[in-house]
LOKOLDO-673167 format. One record per residue: residue number from 0; residue in one letter; x, y, z of N, C-alpha, C in turn. Coordinates in steps of 0.05 Angstrom, whole numbers, plus 32768, in hexadecimal, padded with zeros to 4 digits. Example, Ala and Ser with C-alpha at 12.3 -4.5 7.8 and 13.67 -1.06 7.14 Angstrom:
<sites>
   nr  rest   nxx   nyy   nzz  caxx  cayy  cazz   cxx   cyy   czz
    0     A  8108  7F8E  809C  80F6  7FA6  809C  8108  7FBE  809C
    1     S  8101  7FD3  808E  8111  7FEB  808F  8102  8001  809D
</sites>
This chain:
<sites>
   nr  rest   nxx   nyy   nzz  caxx  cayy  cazz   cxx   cyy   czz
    0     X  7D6C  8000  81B1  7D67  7FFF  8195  7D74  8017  8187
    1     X  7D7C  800C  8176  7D8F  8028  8163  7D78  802C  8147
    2     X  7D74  804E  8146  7D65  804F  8132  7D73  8061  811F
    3     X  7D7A  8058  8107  7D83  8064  80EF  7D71  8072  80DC
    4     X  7D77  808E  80DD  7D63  80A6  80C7  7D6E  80AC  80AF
    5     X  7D63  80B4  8095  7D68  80AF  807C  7D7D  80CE  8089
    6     X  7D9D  80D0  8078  7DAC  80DB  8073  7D95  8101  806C
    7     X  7DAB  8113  8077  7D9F  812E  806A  7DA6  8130  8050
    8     X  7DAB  814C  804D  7DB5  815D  8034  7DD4  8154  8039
    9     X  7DE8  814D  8016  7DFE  8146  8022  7E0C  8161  8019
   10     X  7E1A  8175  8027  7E2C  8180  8024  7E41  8183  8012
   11     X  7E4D  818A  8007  7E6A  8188  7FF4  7E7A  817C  8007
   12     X  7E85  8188  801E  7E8E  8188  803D  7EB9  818D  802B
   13     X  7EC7  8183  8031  7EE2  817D  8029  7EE0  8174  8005
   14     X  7EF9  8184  8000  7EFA  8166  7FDD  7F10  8150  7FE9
   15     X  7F05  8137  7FE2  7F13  8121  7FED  7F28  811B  7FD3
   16     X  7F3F  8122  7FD2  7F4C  8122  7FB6  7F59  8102  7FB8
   17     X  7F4E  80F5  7FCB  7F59  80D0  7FCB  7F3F  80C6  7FB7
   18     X  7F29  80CB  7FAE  7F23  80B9  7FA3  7F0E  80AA  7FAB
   19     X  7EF1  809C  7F99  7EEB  808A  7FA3  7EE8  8074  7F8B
   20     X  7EF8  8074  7F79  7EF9  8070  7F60  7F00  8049  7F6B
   21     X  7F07  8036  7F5D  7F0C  8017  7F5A  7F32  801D  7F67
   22     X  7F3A  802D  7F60  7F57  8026  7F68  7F58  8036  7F84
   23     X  7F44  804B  7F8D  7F46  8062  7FA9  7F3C  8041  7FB9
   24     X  7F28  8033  7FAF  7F21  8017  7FC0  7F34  8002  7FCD
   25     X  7F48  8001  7FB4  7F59  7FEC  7FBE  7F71  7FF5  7FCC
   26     X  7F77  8017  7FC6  7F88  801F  7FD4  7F7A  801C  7FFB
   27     X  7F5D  801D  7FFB  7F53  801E  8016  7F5F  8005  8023
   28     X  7F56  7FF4  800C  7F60  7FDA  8016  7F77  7FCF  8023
   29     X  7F97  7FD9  8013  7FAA  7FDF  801E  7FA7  7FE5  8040
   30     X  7F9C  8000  8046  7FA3  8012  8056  7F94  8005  8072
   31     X  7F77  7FF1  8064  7F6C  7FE7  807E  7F87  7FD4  808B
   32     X  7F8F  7FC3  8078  7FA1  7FAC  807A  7FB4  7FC6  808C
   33     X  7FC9  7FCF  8083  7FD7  7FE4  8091  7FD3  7FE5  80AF
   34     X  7FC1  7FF2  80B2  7FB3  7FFF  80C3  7F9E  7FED  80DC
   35     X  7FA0  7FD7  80D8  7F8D  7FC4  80E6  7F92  7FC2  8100
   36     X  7FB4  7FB2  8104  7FBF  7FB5  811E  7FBD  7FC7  8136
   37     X  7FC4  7FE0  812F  7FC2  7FF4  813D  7FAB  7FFD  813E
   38     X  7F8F  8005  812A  7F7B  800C  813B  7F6A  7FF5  8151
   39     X  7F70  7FD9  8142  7F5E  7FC6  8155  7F6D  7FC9  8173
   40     X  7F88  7FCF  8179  7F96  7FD7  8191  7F89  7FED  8198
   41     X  7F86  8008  8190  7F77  801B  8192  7F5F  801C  819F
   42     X  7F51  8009  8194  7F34  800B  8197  7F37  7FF4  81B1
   43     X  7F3B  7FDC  81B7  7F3D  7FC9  81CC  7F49  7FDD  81E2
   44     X  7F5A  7FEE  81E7  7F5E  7FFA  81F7  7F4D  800D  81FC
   45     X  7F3D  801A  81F1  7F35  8033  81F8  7F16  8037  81F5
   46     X  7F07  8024  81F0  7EE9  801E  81EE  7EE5  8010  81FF
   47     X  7ED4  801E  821B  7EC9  8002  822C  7EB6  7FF4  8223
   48     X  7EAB  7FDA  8226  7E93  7FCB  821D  7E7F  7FC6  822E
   49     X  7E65  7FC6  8224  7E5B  7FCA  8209  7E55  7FEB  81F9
   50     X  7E55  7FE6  81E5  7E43  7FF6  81E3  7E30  7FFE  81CC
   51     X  7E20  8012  81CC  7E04  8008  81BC  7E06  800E  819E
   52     X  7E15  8028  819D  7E14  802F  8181  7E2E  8043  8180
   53     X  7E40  8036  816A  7E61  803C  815E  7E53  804C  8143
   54     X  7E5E  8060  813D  7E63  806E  8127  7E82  8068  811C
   55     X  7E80  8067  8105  7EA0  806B  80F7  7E9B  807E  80E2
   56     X  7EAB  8095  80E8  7EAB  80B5  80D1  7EBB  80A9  80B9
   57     X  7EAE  80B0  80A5  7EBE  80AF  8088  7EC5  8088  8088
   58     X  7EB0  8079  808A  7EB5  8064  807F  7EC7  8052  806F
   59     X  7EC5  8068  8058  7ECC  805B  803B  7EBA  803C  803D
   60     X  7ECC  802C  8032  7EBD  8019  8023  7EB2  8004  8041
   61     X  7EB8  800A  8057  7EAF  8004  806A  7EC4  7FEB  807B
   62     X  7ED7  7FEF  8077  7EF1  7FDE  807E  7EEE  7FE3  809F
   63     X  7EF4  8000  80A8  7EEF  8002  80C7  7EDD  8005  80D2
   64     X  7EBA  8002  80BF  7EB0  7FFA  80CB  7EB3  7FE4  80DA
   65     X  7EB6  7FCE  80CB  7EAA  7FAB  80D1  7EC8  7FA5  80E6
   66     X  7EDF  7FB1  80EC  7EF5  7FB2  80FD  7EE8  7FBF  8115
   67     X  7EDF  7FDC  8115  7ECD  7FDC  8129  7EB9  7FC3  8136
   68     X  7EA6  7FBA  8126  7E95  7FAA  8136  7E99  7F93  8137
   69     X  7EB2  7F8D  8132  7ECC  7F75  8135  7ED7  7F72  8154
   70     X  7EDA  7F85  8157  7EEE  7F95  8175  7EE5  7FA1  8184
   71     X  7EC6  7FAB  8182  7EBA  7FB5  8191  7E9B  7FAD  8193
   72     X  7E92  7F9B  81B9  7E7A  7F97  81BA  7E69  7FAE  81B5
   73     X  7E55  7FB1  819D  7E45  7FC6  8197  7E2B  7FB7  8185
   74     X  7E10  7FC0  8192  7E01  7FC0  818A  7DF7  7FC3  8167
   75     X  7E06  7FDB  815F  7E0D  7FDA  814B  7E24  7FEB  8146
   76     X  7E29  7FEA  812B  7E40  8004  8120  7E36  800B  80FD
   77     X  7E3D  8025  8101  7E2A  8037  80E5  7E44  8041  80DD
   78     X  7E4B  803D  80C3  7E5B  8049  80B3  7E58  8063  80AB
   79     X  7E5C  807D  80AB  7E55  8099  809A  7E6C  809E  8088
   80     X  7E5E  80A2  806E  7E75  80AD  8050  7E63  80B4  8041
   81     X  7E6F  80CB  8030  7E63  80D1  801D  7E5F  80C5  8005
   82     X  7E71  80B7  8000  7E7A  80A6  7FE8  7E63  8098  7FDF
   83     X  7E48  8099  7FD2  7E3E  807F  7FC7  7E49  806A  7FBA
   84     X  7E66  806A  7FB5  7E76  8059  7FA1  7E7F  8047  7FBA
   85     X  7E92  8051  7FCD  7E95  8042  7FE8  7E7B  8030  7FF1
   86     X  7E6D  8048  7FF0  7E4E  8034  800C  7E42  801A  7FF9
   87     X  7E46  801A  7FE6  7E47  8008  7FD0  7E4B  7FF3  7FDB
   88     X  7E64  7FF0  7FDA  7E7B  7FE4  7FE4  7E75  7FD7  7FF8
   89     X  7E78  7FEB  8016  7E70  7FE8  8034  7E52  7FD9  802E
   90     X  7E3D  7FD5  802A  7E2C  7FC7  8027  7E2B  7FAC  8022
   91     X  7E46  7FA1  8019  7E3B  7F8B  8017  7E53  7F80  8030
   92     X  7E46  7F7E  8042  7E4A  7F76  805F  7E4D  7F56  8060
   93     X  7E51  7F4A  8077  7E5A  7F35  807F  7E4F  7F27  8090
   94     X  7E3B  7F39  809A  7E33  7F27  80B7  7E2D  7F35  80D2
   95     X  7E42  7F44  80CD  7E46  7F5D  80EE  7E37  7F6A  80E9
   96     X  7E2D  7F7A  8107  7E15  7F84  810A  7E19  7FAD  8103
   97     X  7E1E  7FAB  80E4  7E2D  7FC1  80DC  7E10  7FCC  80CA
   98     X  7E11  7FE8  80C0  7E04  7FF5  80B4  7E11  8009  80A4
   99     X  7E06  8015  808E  7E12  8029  8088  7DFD  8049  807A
  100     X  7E07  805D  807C  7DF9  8072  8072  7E02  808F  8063
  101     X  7DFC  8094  8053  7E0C  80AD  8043  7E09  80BE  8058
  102     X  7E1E  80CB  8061  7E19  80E8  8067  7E3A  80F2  8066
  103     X  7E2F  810E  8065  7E50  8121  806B  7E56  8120  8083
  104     X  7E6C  811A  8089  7E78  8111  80A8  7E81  8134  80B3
  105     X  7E7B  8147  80A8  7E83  815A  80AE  7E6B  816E  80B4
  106     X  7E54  815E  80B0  7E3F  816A  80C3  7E34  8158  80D8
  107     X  7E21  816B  80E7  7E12  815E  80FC  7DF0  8169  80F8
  108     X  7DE5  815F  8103  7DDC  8147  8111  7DE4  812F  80FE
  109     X  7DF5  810E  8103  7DEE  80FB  80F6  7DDB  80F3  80F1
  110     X  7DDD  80DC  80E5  7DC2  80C8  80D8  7DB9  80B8  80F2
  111     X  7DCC  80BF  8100  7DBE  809E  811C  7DC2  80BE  8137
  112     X  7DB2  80BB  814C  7DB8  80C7  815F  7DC2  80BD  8179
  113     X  7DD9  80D1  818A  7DE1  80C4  8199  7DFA  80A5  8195
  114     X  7E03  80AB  818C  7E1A  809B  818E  7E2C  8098  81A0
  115     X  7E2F  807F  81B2  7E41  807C  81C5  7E5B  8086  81BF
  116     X  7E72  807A  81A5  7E7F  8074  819B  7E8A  8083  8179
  117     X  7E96  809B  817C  7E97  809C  815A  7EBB  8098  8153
  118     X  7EBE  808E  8142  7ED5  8086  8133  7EE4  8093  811F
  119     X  7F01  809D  811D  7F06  80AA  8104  7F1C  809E  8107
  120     X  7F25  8097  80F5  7F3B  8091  80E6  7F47  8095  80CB
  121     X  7F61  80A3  80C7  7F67  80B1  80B3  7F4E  80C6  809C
  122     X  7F48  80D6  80AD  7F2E  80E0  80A6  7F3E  8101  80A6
  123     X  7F3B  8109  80BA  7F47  812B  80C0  7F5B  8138  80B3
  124     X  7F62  812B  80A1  7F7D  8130  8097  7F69  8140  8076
  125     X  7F5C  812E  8077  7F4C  8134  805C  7F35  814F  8067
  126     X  7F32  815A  8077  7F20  8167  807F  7F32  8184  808D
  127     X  7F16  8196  807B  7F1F  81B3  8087  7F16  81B9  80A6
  128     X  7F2B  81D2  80B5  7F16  81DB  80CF  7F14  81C4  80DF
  129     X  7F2C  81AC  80E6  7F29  81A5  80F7  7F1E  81A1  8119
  130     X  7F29  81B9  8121  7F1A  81B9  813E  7EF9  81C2  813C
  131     X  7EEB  81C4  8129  7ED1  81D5  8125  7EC4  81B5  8121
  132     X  7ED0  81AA  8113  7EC1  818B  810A  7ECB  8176  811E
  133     X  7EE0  817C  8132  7EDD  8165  8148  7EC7  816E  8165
  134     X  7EC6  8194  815F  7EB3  8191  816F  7E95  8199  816A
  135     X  7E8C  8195  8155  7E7B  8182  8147  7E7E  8164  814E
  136     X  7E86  8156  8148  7E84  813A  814B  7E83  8130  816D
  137     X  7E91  813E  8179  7E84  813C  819F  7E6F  8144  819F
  138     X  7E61  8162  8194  7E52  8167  819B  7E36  814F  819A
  139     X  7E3A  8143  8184  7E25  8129  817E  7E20  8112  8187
  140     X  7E3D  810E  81A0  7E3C  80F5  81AA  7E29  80FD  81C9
  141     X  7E1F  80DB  81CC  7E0A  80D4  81E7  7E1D  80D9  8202
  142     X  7E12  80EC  8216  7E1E  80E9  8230  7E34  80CA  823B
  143     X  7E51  80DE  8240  7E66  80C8  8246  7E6E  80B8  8224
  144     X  7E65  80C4  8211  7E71  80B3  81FC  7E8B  80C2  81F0
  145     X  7E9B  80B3  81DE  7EB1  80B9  81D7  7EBD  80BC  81BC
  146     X  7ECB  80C7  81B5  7ED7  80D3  819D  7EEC  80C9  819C
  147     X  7EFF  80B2  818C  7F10  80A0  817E  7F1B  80AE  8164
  148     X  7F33  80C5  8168  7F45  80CB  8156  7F58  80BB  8147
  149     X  7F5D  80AE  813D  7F72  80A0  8132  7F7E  80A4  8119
  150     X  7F8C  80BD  8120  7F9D  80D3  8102  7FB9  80DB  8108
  151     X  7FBF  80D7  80E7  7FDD  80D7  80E7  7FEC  80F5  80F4
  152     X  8008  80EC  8104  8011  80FF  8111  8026  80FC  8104
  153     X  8036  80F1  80EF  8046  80F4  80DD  8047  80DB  80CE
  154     X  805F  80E1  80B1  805A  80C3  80A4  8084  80CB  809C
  155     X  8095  80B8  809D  80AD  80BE  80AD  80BB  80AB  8091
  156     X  80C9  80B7  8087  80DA  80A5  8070  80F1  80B3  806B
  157     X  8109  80A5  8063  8127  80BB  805D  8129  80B6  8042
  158     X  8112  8099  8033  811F  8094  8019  8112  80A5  8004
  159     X  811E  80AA  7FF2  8117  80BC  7FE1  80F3  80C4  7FC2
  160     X  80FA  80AA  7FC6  80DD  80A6  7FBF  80C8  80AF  7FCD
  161     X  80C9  80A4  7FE7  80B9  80AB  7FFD  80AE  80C6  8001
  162     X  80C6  80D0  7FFC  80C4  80F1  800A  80BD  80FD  7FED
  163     X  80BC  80F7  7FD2  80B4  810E  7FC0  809C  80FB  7FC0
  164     X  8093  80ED  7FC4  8074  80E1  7FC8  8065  80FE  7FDF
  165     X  806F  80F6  7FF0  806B  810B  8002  8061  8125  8003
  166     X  807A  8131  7FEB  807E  814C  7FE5  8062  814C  7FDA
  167     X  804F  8133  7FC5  8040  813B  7FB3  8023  813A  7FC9
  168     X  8020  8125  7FDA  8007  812E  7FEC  8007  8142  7FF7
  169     X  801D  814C  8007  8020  8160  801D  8018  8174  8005
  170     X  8022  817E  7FF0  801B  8190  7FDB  7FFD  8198  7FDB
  171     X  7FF1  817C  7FCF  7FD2  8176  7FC7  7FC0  8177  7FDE
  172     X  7FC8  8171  7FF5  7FAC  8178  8014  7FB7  819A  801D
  173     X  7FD8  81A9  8013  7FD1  81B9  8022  7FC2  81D0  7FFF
  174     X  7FC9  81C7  7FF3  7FAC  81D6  7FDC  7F96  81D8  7FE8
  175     X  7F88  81BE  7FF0  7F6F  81BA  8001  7F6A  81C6  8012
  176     X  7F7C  81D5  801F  7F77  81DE  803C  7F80  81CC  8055
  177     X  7F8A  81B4  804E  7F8B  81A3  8064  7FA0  819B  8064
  178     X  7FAF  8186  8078  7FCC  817B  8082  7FCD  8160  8088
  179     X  7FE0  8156  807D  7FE3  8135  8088  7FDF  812B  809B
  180     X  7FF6  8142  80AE  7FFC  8136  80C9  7FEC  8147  80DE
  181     X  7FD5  8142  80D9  7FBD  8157  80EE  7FC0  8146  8106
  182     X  7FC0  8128  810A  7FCC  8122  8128  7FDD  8144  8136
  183     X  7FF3  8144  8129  8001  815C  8139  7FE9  8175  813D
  184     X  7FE0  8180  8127  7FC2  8191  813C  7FB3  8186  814B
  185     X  7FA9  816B  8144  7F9A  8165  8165  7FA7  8160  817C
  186     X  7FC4  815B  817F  7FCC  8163  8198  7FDC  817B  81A0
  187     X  7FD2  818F  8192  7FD0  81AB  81A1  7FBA  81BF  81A4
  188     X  7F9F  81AF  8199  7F8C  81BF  819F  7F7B  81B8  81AE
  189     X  7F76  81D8  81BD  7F62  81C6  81D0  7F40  81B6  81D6
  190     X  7F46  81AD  81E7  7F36  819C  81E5  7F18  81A4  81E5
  191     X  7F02  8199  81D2  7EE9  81AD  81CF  7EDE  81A9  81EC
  192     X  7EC6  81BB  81F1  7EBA  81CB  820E  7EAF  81A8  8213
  193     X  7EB2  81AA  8226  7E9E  818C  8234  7EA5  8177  8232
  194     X  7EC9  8174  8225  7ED3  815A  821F  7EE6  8152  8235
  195     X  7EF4  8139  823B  7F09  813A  8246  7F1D  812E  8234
  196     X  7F32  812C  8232  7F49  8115  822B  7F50  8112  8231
  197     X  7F43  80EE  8228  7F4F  80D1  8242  7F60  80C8  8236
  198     X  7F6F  80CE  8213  7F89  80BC  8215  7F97  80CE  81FE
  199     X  7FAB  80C6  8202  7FBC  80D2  81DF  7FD1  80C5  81DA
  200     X  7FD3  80C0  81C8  7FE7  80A6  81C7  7FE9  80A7  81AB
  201     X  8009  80A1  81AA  8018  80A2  818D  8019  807D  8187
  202     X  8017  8074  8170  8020  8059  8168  8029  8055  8152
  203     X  8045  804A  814D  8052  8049  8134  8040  802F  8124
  204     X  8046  803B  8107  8034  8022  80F2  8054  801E  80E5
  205     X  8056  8005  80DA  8072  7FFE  80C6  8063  7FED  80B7
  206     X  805E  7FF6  80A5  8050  7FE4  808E  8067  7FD9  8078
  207     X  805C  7FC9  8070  8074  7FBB  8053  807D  7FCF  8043
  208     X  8092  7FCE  8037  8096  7FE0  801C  8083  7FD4  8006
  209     X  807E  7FBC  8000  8060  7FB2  7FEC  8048  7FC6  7FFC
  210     X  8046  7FCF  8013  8031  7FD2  8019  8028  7FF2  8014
  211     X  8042  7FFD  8019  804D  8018  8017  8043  801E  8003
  212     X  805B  800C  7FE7  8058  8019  7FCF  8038  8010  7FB9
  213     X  802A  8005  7FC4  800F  8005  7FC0  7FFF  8019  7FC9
  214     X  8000  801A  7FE6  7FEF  8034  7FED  7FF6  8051  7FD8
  215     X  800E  8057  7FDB  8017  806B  7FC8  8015  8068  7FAC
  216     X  801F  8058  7FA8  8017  8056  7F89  7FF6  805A  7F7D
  217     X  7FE8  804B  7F8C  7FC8  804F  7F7F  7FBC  8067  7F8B
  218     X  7FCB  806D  7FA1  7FC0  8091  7F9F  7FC7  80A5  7F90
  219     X  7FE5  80A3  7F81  7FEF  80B0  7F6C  7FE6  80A6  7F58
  220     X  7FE3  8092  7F54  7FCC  8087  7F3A  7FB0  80A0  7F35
  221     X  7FA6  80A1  7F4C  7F8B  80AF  7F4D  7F90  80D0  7F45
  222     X  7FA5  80D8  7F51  7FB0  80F5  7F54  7FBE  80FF  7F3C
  223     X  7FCB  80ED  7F36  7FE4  80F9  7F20  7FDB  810B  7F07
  224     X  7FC4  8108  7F01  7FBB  811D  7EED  7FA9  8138  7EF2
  225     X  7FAA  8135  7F0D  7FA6  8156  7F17  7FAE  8168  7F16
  226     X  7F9F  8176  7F03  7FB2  8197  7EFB  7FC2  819E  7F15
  227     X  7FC0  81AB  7F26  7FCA  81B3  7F3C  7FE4  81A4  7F39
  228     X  7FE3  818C  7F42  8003  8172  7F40  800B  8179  7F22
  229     X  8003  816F  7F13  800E  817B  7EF6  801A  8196  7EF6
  230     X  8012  81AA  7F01  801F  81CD  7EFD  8036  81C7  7F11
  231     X  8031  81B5  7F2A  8046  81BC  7F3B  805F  81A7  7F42
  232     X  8058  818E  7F32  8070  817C  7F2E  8075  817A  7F10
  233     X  805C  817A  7F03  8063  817C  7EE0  805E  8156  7EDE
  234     X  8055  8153  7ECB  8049  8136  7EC3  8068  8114  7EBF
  235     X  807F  8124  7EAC  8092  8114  7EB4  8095  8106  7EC9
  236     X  8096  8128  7EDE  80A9  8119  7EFA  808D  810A  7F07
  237     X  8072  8106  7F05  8064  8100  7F17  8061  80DE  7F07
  238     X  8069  80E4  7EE8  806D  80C5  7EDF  807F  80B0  7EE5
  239     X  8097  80BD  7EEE  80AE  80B2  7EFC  80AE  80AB  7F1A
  240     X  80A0  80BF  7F2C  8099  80AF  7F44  8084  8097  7F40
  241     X  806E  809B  7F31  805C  8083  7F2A  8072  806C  7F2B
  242     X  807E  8071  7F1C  808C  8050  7F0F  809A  8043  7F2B
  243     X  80A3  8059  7F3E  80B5  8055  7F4B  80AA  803F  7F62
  244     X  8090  8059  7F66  807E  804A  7F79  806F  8028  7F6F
  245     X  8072  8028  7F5D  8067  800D  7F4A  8076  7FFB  7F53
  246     X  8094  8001  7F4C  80AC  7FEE  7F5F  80A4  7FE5  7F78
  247     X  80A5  7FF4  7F8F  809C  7FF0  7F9E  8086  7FE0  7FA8
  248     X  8072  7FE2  7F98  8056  7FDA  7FA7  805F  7FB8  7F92
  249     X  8066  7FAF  7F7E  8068  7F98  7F77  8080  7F89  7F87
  250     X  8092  7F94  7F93  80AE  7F89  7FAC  80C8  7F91  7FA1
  251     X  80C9  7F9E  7F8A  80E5  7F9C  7F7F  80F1  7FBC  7F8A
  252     X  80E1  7FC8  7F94  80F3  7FDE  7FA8  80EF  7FE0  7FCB
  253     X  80FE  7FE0  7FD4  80F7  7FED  7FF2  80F1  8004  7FF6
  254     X  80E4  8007  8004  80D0  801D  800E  80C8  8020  802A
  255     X  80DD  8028  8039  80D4  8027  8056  80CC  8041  8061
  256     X  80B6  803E  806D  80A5  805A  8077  8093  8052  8096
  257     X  8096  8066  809B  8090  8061  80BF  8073  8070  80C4
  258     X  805C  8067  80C4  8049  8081  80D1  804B  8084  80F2
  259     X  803F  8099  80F8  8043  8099  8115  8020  80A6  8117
  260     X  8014  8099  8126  7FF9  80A0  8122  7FF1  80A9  8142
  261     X  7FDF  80BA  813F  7FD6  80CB  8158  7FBB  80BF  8165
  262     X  7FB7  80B2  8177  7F9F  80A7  8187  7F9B  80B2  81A0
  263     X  7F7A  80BE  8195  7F72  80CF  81AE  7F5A  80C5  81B2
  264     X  7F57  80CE  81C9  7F36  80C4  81D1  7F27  80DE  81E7
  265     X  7F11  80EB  81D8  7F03  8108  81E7  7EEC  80EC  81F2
  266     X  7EF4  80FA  8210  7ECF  80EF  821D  7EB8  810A  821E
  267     X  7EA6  8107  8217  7E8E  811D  821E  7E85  8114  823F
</sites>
């Protein structure tokens, strides 16, 4: 039996400068579509079955939840995000034996104890003090359970749009304190006390240029009027990539961009 406890105190924890606004939603939407292939490979390889209780860190609207308990025999699976605008969202479920609960994914103890199984995906990038909060998140899992990294280790484009898109995230997370391509820190740090790693593994994503210039575009939608981007590209030029990226995400530009995503798996 899996028993779920009302959420603690929520933390500030990271500022999530993506959003959980109606367009940060559909950009999720995008990115599950994106992104589906490769984690359901991910996860089929590297979760034995069954098992009782899957966590997925930073939810959002609950897309990898219900892909989790899609792909993986589990008793249940609990979504954690801070977002009440997301869990919103994630609530209105389908059928699978899914749950969800506010909390800051950047503390511990969770809302459920003992988790076989916890899940991140494109999560660490947005988060400060990486190695301090992955070993936090072992520390919480049940004897023999496992920790499922799935973060970008680069995002690879020569065309020019691409790369001053680029210029403007890489800008805006390292304000934050944080980095895109944190895949490349998790495979050089070591591994927290009591873990082993059983896999690491790089997998290319090639998404559409429609798919591209959507993801990007509705995150520059969300961003573009942030003082910070405003002082450091100036409002013109960040109106001119908008448009550009608009091309793109409707088909009338190409947009080819490569992620290369980092999959690890810590056993306790």
């Amino acid at each position: 039996m899996v028993h779920l406890v009302p959420a603690g105190r929520q933390p500030s924890g990271a500022d999530y400068k993506f959003g959980d606004s109606d367009i940060a939603a559909q950009r999720l939407s995008t990115v599950a579509e994106v992104f589906a292939e490769s984690s359901r490979s991910f996860l089929s390889r590297c979760v034995p079955v069954p098992v009782r209780l899957a966590v997925d860190l930073g939810c959002g609207p609950g897309h990898s939840t219900r892909l989790i308990a899609e792909e993986v025999r589990a008793e249940c699976v609990v979504g954690l995000d801070r977002s009440v605008t997301f869990l919103a969202r994630a609530e209105a479920g389908d059928g699978l034996p899914v749950a969800f609960r506010r909390h800051d994914v950047t503390t511990t103890p969770f809302p459920v104890a003992g988790p076989d199984l916890l899940y991140a995906r494109l999560l660490l990038s947005h988060l400060r003090d990486t190695a301090s909060v992955v070993g936090r998140w072992v520390g919480a899992l049940a004897p023999n359970g496992r920790l499922l990294l799935d973060e970008v280790d680069s995002v690879e484009s020569d065309h020019p749009v691409a790369m001053d898109y680029q210029r403007v995230v890489e800008a805006m997370l390292r304000e934050n304190g944080q980095r895109l391509d944190v895949g490349r820190v998790l495979s050089t740090m070591p591994d927290p006390p009591g873990t082993v790693l059983r896999e690491d593994h790089v997998a290319e994503v090639r998404p559409t240029s429609r798919q591209v210039g959507r993801m990007f575009a509705l995150n520059l939608r969300v961003w573009r009027d942030d003082p910070f981007l405003v002082e450091e590209f100036g409002t013109e030029w960040l109106e001119r990539l908008q448009q550009r990226l608009d091309l793109a995400a409707s088909g009338r530009m190409d947009l080819p961009v490569i992620w290369t995503m980092r999959q690890m798996v810590l056993v306790v």
